[in-house]
Every structure is written in C-alpha cells, then in structure tokens.
C-alpha positions as CSV (number, residue, x, y, z in Angstrom):
1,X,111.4,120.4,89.8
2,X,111.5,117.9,93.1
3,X,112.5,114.7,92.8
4,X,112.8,112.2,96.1
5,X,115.7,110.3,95.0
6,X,114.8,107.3,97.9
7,X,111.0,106.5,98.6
8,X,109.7,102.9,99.8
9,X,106.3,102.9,97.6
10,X,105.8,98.9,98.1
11,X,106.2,99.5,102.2
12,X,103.1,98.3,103.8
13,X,101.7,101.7,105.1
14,X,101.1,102.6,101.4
15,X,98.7,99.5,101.0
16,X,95.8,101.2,101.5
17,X,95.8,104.5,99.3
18,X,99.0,104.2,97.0
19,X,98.0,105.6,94.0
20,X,96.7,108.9,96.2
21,X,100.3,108.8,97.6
22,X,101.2,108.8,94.1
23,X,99.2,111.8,92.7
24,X,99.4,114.1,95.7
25,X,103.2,113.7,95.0
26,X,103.0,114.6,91.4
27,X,100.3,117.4,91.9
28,X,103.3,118.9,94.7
29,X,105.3,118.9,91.6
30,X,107.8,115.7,92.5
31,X,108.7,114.6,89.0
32,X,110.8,111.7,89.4
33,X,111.1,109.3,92.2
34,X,113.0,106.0,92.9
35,X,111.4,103.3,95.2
36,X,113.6,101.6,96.8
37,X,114.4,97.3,97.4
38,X,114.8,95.9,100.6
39,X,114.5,92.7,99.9
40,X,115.1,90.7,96.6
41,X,112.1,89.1,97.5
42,X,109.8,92.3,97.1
43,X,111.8,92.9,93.8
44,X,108.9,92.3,91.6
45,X,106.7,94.2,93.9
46,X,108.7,97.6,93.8
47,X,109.4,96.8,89.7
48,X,105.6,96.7,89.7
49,X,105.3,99.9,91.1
50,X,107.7,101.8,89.1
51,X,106.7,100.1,86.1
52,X,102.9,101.4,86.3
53,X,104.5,105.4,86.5
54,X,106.3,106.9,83.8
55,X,108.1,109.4,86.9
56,X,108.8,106.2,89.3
57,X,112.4,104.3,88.7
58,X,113.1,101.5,90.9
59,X,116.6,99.9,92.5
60,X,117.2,95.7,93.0
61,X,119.2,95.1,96.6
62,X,118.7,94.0,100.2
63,X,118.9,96.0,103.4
64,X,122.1,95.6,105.7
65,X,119.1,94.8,108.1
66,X,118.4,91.6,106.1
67,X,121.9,90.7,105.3
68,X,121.4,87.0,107.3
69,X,118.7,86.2,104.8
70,X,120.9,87.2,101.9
71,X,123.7,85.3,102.2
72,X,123.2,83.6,99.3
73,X,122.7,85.9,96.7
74,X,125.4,86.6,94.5
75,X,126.8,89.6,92.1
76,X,125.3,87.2,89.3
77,X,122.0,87.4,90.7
78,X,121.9,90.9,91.4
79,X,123.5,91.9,87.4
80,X,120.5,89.8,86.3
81,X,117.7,91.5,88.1
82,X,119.4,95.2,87.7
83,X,119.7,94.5,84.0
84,X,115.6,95.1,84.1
85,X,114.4,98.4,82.4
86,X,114.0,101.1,85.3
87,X,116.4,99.8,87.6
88,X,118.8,102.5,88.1
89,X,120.6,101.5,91.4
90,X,122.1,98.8,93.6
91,X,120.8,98.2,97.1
92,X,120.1,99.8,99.1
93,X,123.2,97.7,100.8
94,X,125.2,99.1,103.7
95,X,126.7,98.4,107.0
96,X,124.3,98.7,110.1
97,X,126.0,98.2,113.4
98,X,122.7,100.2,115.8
99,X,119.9,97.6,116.1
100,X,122.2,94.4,115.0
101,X,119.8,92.8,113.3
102,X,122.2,90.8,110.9
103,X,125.8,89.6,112.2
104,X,128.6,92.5,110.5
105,X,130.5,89.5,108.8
106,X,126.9,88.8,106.9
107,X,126.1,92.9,105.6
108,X,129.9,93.0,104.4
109,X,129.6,89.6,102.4
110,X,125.9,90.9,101.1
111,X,127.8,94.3,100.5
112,X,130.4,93.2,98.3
113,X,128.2,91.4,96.6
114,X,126.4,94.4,95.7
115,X,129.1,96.1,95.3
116,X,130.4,93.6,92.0
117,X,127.1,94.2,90.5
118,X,126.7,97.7,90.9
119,X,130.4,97.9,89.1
120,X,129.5,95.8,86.4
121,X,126.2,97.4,86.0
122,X,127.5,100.6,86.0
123,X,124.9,102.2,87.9
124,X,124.9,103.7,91.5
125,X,125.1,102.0,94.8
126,X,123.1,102.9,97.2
127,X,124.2,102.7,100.5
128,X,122.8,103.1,104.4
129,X,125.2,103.5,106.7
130,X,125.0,103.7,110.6
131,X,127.3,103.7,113.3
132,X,129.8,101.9,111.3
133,X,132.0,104.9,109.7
134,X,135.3,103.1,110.2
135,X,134.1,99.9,108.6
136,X,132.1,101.7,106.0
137,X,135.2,103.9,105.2
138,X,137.7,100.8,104.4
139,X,135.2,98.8,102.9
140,X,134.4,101.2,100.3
141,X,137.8,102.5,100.0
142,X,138.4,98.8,98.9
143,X,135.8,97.9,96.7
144,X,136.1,101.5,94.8
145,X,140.2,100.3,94.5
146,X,138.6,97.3,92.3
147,X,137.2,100.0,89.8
148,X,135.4,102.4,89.5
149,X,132.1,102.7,91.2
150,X,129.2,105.3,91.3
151,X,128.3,106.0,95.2
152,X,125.3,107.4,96.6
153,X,125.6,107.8,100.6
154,X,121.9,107.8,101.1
155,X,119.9,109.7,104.0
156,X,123.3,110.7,105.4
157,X,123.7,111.1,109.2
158,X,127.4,110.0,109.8
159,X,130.5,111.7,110.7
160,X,132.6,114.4,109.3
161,X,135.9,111.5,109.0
162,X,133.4,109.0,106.5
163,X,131.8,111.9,104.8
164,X,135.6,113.3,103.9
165,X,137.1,109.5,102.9
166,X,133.9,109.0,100.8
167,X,133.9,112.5,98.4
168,X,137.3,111.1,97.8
169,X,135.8,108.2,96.0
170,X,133.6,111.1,94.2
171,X,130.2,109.7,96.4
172,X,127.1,111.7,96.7
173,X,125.2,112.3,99.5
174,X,121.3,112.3,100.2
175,X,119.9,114.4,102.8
176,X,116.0,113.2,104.5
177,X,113.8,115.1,106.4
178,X,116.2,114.7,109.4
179,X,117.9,118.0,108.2
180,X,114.7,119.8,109.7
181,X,114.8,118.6,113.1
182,X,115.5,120.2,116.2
183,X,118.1,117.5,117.4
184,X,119.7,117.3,113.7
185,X,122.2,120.0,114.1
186,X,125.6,117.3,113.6
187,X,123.3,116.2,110.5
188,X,122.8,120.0,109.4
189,X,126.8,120.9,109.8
190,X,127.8,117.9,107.2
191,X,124.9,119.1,105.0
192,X,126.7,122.5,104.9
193,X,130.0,121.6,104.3
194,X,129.6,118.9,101.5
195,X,130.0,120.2,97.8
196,X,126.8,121.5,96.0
197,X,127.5,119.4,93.2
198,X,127.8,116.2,95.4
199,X,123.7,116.8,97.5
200,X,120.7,115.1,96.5
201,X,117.7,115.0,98.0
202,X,114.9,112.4,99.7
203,X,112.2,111.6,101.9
204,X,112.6,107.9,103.1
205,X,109.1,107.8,103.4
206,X,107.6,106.2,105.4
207,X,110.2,107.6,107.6
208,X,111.3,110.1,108.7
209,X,108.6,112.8,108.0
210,X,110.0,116.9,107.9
211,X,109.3,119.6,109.9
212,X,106.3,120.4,109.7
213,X,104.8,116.9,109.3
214,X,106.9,115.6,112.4
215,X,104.8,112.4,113.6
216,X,103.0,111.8,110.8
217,X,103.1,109.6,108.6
218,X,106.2,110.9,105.0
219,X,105.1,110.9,101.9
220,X,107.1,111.3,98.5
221,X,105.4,114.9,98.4
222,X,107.2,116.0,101.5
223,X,110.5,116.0,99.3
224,X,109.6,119.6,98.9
225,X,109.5,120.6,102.7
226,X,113.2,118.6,102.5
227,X,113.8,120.6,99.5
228,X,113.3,124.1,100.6
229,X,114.3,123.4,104.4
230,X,118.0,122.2,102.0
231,X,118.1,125.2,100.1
232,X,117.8,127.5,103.0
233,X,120.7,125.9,105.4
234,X,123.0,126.8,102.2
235,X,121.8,130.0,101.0
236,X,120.0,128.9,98.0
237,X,116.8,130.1,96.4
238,X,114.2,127.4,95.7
239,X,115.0,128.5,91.6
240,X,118.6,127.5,92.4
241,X,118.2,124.7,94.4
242,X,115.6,122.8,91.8
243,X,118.3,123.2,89.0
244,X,121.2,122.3,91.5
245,X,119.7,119.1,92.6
246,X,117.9,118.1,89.7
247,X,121.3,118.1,87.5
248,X,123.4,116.3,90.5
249,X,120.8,113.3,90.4
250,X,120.7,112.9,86.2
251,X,124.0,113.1,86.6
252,X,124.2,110.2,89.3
253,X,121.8,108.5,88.2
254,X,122.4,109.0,84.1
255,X,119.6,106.3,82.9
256,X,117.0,108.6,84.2
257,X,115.0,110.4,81.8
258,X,115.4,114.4,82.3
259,X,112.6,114.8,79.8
260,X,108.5,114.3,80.3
C-alpha cells in the first residue's frame, strides 16, 4: 500500500487533467490520499475533490503564508467546517519566517486558532514549519499544555532541537520528496533518527517532485519513489515499509478508512 498523506489536488496546475492525476495515482497503487486546504476559501473546492474519490480525504485550514487574510477566522469557524465528513485534519497552519509573506504576530494568532479546533475536533494538526524552530517549539509546547493534541510535522526539514521538543508532545513527522535530493543530506539525518512508529509519508505535489522526476512537475503517484527512496535510508524492505507507514497514518489519522 502507498498513501501520500499531503497532496494539493485543487492547486491550479491540476486544472487541466485532474482526474488522470487521479487514476495514474491509483493505478501506482496510492490508496489513500489527503488534499490539503490553503485557504478557507478553496474549502469547498478541495471538499469537492475528496468527496468525488472514495481514496481522497481532505483537511479545512489556511497556510502560515495567508495568515494576514485570516485574521479573522476563529476556532468556531474552523470546528464547523472540520466537523464535515472527510475532513480528517487541521491546517495546514504553521509558522513561516523564509519569504514573510504574513507578519509572525498574524500566523501565531491564525495558529492558535487552529490549534483550539484541532483539539476540540480531535483530529490532527497539520503543521508547516520553516525557519522558525524556536518559535514553533514554544508555541506548540504551549498549546499541547492546554490538552491534548494530535501533531503531524508535515514535509519536515527543520532541526534536530524542534524535531526532539516535538516527539515529546508524541508529533509525527512527514517526509516529501526532498529526502531524495542531492543537497537534502540535514533532511535525510533527521529522517534516520526519528522513531519508525512516528514517519509518514507525502509528496506535496505540485512541489517538490523526487529523484527521478526532479524538475518536473509531482504528482500523488510519486509517493512511491518517496516511499522506496524512505525505506532504503532506514534499512527497510518495500514489504516492511508499506505496513510500517500505512499503520502510523490510520493510526494518526484514525477517521480514515483502512478498508476498500
């Protein structure tokens, strides 16, 4: 079994052939996917996707990114919207302190927000972090000290200090396509040292395409090349690795379907 815990199915580069994406996935054998929000206001777009595909779950959140047009929302909103059939996480949500595209004071007031529902929800945050370990260490540190809280670090490229504080809190971590690349080796060392039982797996796609798709453009069915390229940095065959990661994600994410 693959599954690509974090895909972005409504992103714009899918417009034109979708439902191919879609089957050349499933005939690669990726059995579950969640598409991921970025905005609440393509929520109904990405719930339209996964709601068309028995294999496709979907998340309700807004990207650190977009955090200044967020300010607004509340927990309230959020626990509304995440109480829709196939929503299985919050966010993706975060701290993003490398392009600055929304003030740090507005992700961490868009973040906590997330963070409420997520709790009261009781399904997994989802969370991008980048260059902002300290920040994203305390923050979380607090809001899992409010009760608990199911964390996924998603496509996880931070430091060894955050990585540490956050398996504390029992967090996951999601590995991408970056794993395979040639400059990748800090990414690589975390992704050898975290606990088997914590690893999922994703693509990010559009992003970030593997080794040996490098420049083109990722697709959900490139979860396998992540996959294998995973299970060979720890010593894992691909039998192995399929029942490893497949029973770490039902287990994160418990409202998805482990059955056909």
């Amino acid at each position: 079994m693959f599954i690509d815990s974090h895909v972005n199915l409504h992103h714009r580069d899918f417009d034109a052939d979708r439902e191919a994406v879609i089957a050349r996935a499933r005939d690669a054998g990726v059995e579950r996917m969640i598409t991921i929000c970025d905005r609440i206001d393509n929520f109904e777009q990405v719930m339209a996707i996964a709601e068309a595909h028995r294999e496709i779950y979907a998340s309700v959140g807004a990207h650190p990114h977009y955090a200044k047009d967020h300010l607004a929302l509340t927990a309230e909103r959020l626990i509304e919207l995440g109480r829709r059939q196939k929503v299985v996480g919050v966010g993706e949500t975060g701290l993003d302190q490398h392009y600055q595209f929304s003030p740090i004071e507005d992700q961490v007031q868009v973040f906590r927000a997330h963070a409420a529902a997520a709790r009261a929800l009781d399904k997994t945050l989802i969370i991008h972090t980048r260059e902002a370990d300290e920040p994203m260490a305390g923050l979380l540190e607090e809001e899992a000290g409010k009760g608990p809280l199911r964390i996924l670090m998603h496509c996880y490229t931070s430091g060894a200090d955050l990585a540490r504080r956050a398996l504390r809190l029992g967090a996951y971590f999601s590995f991408s396509g970056i794993v395979t690349f040639k400059n990748a080796e800090n990414v690589r060392a975390i992704a050898r040292e975290i606990p088997l039982d914590r690893v999922i797996v994703e693509t990010d796609c559009p992003y970030l395409a593997p080794v040996p798709h490098r420049g083109q453009r990722c697709e959900p069915m490139h979860v396998v090349d992540v996959q294998r390229a995973f299970c060979a940095l720890r010593g894992l065959s691909e039998e192995e690795g399929a029942a490893l990661l497949a029973a770490n994600l039902f287990r994160l994410f418990p409202t998805i379907s482990s059955r056909d």
